[in-house]
GUTORRO-975934 format. One line per field, with one value per residue (C-alpha): residue number from 1; residue in three letters; chain; x, y, z. Coordinates in nm, 2 decimals. Example, Ala and Ser with C-alpha at 12.3 -4.5 7.8 and 13.67 -1.06 7.14 Angstrom:
% GUTORRO-975934
num = (1 / 2) .
residu = (ALA / SER) .
chaine = (A / A) .
X = (1.23 / 1.37) .
Y = (-0.45 / -0.11) .
Z = (0.78 / 0.71) .
This chain:
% GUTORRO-975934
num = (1 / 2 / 3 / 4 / 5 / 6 / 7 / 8 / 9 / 10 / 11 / 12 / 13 / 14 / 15 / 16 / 17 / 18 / 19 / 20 / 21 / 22 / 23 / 24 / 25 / 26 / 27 / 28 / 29 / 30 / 31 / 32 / 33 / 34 / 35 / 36 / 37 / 38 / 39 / 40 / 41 / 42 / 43 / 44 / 45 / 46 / 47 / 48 / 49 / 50 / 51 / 52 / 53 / 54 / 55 / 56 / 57 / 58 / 59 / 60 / 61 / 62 / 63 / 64 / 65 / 66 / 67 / 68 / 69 / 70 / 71 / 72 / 73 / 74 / 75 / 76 / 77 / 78 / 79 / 80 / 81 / 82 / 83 / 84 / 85 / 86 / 87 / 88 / 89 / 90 / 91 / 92 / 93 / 94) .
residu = (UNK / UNK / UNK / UNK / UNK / UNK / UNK / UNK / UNK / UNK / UNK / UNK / UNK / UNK / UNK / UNK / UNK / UNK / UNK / UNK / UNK / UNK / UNK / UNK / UNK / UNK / UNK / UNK / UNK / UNK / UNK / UNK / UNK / UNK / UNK / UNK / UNK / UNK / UNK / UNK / UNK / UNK / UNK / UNK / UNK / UNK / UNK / UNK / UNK / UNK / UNK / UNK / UNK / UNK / UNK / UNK / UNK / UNK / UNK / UNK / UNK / UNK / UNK / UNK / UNK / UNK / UNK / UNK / UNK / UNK / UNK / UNK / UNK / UNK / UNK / UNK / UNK / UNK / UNK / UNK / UNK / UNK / UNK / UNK / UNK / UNK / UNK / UNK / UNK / UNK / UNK / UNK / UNK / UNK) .
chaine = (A / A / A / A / A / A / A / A / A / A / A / A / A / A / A / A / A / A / A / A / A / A / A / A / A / A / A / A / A / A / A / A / A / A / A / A / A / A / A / A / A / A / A / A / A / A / A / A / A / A / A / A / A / A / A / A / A / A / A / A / A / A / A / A / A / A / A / A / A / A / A / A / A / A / A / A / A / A / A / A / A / A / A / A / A / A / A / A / A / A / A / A / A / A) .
X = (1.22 / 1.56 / 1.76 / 1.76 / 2.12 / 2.10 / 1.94 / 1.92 / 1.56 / 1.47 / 1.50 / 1.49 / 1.17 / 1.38 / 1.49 / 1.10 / 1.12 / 1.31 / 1.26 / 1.25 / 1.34 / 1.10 / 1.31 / 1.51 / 1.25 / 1.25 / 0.88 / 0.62 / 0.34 / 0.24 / 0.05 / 0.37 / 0.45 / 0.38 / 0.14 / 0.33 / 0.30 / 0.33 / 0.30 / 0.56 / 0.67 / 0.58 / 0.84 / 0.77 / 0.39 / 0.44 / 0.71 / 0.45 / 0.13 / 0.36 / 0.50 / 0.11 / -0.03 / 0.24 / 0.13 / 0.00 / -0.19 / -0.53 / -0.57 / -0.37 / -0.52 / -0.41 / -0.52 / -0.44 / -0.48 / -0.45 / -0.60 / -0.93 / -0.76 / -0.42 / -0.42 / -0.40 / -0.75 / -0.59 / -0.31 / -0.43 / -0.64 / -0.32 / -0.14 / -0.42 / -0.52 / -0.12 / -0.11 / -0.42 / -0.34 / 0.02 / 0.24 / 0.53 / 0.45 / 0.76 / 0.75 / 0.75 / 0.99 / 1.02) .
Y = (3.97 / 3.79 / 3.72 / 3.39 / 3.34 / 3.40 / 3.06 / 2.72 / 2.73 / 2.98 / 2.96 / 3.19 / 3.21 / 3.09 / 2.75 / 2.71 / 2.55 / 2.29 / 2.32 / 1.98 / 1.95 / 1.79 / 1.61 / 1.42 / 1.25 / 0.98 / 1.02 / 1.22 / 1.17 / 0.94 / 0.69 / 0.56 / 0.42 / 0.06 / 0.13 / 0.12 / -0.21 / -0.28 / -0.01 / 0.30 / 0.46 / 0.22 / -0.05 / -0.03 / -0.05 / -0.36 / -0.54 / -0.46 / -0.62 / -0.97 / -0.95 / -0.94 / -1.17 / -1.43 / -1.42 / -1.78 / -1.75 / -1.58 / -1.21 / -1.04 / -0.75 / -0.58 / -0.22 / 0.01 / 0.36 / 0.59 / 0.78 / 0.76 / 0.63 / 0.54 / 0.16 / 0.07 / -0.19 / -0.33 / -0.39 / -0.56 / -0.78 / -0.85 / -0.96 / -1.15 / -1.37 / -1.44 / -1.59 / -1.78 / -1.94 / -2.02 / -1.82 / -1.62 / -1.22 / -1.17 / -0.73 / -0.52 / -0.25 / -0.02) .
Z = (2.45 / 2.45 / 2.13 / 2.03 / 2.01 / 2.41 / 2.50 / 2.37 / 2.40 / 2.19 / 1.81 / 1.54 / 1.35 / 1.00 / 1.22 / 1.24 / 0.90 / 0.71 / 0.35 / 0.14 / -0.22 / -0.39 / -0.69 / -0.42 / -0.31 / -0.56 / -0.66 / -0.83 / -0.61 / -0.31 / -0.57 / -0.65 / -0.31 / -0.17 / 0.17 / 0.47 / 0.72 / 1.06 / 1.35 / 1.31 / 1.60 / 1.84 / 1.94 / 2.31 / 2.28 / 2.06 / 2.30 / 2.59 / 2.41 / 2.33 / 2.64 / 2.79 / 2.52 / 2.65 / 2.96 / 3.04 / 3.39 / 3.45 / 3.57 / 3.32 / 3.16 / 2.86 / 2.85 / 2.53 / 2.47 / 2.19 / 1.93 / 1.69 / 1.35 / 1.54 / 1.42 / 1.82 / 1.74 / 1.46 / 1.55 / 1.87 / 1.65 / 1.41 / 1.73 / 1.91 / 1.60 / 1.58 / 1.93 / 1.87 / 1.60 / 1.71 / 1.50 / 1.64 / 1.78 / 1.58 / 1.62 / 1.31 / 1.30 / 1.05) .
């Protein structure tokens, strides 16, 4: 087998793992945090479902795919009852 130093591809078995300090993490346990809002990780997903829900003819579809427990129905839902109810799709990005 090559050595890892001979391609950028490879990596050493100790580069596998990045160890995190516990004390700078600024808390004791997750308790202490506020919940997270919004959708992480997702900014095109969201510009694409505003960008469909402002669609203002018929025969637009809006198809969404993800994972059990991904938030993808929810959010959906969040965004739908928006643009009913007239509110801006302003995006969440965190």
């Amino acid at each position: 087998m090559p050595e890892a130093a001979a391609s950028p591809w490879l990596l050493a078995p100790e580069r596998l793992h990045a160890p995190c300090d516990p004390a700078g993490l600024g808390f004791q346990t997750t308790m202490e945090l506020d919940p997270l809002s919004g959708t992480l990780g997702q900014d095109e997903a969201l510009e694409a479902l505003a960008f469909g829900l402002s669609m203002t003819t018929d025969g637009f579809n809006i198809f969404v795919l993800g994972p059990d427990g991904s938030g993808r129905m929810s959010t959906v839902r969040r965004m739908v009852r928006a643009r009913a109810s007239g509110e801006s799709l302003s995006l969440i990005h965190i």
